[in-house]
C-alpha positions in Angstrom: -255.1 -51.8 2.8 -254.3 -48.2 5.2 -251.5 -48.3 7.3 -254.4 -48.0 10.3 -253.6 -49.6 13.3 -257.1 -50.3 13.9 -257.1 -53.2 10.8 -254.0 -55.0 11.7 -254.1 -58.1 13.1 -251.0 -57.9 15.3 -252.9 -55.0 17.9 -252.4 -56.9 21.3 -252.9 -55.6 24.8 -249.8 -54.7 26.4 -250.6 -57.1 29.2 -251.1 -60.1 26.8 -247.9 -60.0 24.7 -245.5 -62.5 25.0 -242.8 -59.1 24.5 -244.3 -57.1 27.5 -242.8 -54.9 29.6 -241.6 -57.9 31.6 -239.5 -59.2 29.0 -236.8 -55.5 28.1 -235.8 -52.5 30.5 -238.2 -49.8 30.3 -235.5 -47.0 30.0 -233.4 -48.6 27.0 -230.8 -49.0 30.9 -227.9 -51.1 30.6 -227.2 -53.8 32.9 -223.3 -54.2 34.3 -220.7 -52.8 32.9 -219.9 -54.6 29.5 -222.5 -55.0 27.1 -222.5 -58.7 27.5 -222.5 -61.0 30.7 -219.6 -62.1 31.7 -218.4 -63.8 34.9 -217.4 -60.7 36.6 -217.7 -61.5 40.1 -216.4 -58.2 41.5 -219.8 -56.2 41.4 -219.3 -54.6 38.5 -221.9 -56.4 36.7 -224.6 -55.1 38.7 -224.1 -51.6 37.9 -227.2 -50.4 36.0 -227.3 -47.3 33.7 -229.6 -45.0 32.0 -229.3 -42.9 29.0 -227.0 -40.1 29.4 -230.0 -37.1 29.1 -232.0 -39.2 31.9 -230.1 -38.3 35.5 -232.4 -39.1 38.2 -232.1 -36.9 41.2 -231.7 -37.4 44.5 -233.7 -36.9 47.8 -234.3 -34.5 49.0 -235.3 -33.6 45.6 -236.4 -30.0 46.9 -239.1 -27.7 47.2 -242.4 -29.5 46.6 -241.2 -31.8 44.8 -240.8 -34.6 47.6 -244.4 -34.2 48.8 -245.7 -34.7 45.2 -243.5 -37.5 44.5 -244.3 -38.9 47.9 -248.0 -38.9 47.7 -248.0 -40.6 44.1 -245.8 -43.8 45.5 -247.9 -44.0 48.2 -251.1 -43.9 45.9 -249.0 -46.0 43.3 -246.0 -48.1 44.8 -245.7 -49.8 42.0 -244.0 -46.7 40.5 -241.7 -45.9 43.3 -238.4 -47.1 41.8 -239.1 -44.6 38.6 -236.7 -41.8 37.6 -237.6 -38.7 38.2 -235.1 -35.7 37.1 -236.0 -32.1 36.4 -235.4 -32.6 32.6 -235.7 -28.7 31.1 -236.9 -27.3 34.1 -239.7 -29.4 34.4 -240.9 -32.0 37.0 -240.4 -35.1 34.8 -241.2 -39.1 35.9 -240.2 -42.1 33.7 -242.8 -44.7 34.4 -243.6 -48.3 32.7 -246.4 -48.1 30.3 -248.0 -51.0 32.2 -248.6 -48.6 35.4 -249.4 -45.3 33.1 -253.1 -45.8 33.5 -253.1 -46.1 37.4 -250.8 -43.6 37.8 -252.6 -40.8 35.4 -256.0 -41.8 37.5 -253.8 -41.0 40.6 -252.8 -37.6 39.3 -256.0 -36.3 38.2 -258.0 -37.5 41.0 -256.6 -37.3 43.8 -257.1 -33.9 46.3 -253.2 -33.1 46.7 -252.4 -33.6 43.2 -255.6 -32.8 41.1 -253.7 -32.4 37.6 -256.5 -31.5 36.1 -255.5 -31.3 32.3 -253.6 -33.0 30.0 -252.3 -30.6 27.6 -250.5 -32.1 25.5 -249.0 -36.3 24.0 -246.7 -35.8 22.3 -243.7 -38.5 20.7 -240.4 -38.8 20.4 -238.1 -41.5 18.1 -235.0 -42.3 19.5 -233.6 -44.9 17.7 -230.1 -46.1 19.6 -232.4 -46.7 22.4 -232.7 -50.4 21.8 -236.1 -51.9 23.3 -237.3 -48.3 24.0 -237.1 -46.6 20.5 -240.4 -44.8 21.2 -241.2 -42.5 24.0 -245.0 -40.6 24.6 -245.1 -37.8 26.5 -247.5 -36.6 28.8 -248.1 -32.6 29.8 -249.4 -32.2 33.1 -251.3 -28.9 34.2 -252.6 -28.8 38.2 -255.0 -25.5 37.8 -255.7 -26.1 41.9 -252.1 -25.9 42.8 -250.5 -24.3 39.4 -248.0 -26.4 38.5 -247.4 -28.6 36.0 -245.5 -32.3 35.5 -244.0 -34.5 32.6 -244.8 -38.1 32.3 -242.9 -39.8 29.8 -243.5 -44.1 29.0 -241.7 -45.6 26.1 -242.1 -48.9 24.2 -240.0 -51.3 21.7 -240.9 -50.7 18.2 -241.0 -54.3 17.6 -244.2 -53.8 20.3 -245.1 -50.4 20.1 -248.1 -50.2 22.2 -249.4 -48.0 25.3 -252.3 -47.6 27.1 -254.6 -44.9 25.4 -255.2 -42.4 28.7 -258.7 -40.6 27.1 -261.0 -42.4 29.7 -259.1 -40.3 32.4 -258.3 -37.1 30.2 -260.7 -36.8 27.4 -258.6 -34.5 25.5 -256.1 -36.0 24.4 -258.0 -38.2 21.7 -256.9 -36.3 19.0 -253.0 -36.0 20.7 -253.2 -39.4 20.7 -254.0 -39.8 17.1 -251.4 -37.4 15.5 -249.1 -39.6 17.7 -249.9 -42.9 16.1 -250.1 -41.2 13.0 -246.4 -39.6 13.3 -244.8 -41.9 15.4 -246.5 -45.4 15.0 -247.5 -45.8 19.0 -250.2 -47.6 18.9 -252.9 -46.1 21.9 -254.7 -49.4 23.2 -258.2 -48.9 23.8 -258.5 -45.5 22.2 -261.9 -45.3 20.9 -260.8 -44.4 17.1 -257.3 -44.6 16.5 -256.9 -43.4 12.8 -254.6 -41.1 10.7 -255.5 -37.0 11.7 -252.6 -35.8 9.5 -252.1 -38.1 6.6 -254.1 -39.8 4.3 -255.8 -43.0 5.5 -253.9 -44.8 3.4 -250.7 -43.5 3.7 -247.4 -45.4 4.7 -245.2 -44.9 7.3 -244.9 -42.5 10.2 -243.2 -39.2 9.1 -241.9 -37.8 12.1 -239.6 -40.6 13.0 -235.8 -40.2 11.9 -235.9 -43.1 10.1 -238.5 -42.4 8.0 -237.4 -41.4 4.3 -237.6 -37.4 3.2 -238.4 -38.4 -0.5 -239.5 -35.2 -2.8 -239.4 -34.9 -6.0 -237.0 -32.5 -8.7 -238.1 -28.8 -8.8 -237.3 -27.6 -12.2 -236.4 -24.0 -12.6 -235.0 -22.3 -15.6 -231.5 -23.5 -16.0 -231.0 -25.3 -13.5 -233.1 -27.9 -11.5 -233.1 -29.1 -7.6 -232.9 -32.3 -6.9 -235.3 -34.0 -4.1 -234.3 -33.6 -0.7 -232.4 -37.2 -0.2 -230.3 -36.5 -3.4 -228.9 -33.0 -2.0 -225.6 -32.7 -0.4 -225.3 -34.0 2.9 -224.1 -32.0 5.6 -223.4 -34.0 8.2 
């Protein structure tokens, strides 16, 4: 049996899980502020916070930045609430994988955002991020305006599944599959999720920073070197 996401019997639409979106945070946030409920009648408890590198900014958010943002809500309410910081310089929005679809469409097509390419997808493990271990990321290119925007969605690896975005930007089907095939996301409705890196029947994602180093001892004369997860640890 490959470690292909296309023969496994748990591949469910996002929409049809029991685990969807509904069910866990999108941004791994906190609610209140203890980790448990409590009877905290003060306000406290309605305090909600995100992940230290996600600081959303505030309006005005400058430049034209507020007329992009502006035209996407209005095109896509349903994404209105979503972060959207300057993370490295570059225009970044964190939006629930349910919407990611509708929103790309939005981005591409219409006439005062026509982001044209997608250049890269890209994933990312984070694995303190309870309910939201796995992020993809999406590189945005506007060639009529020249300017360019991240999109980032994440998903619970107990559920890792996303929409697969190649009926709105073709090419990303291979970006897609080294994804799945580093990091496990599992692109719904891509039209041939396999392994592009590894061997089909390889096990596990490398990329993620759970996933073992292994190796294997390298003997030289006199001496020999241990595999990776036998050296000395430097941390």
């Amino acid at each position: 049996m490959t470690d292909n996401p296309q023969n496994t019997e748990d591949q469910t639409d996002v929409a049809g899980t029991p685990n969807s979106a509904a069910s866990w945070t999108p941004f791994a946030a906190k609610q209140g502020m203890w980790s448990d409920g409590t009877g905290d009648t003060s306000g406290f408890s309605r305090i909600v916070r995100l992940p230290d590198r996600i600081v959303p900014l505030s309006r005005p958010f400058g430049g034209e930045l507020d007329a992009i943002f502006d035209r996407l809500f209005e095109l896509v309410p349903e994404v209105a609430d979503s972060p959207v910081t300057n993370f490295t310089d570059m225009p970044t929005i964190y939006i629930p994988r349910e919407h990611l679809l509708k929103t790309m469409q939005a981005l591409r097509d219409d006439a005062e955002l026509r982001y044209e390419v997608c250049s890269s997808v890209s994933g990312v493990h984070y694995p303190a991020e309870q309910d939201a271990e796995l992020h993809s990321v999406y590189h945005l290119l506007s060639m009529t305006y020249n300017r360019r925007l991240r999109v980032e969605v994440v998903c619970p690896e107990f559920e890792p599944h996303i929409p697969s975005v190649v009926t709105v930007y073709p090419m990303v089907n291979y970006h897609e599959r080294e994804t799945w095939d580093m990091f496990g996301i599992i692109f719904d409705g891509h039209p041939g999720l396999t392994r592009i890196l590894m061997p089909d029947d390889w096990q596990g994602h490398p990329q993620r920073k759970d996933y073992q180093l292994g190796g294997i001892p390298v003997e030289f004369h006199g001496t020999e070197v241990p595999p990776v997860e036998q050296r000395r640890s430097y941390r």
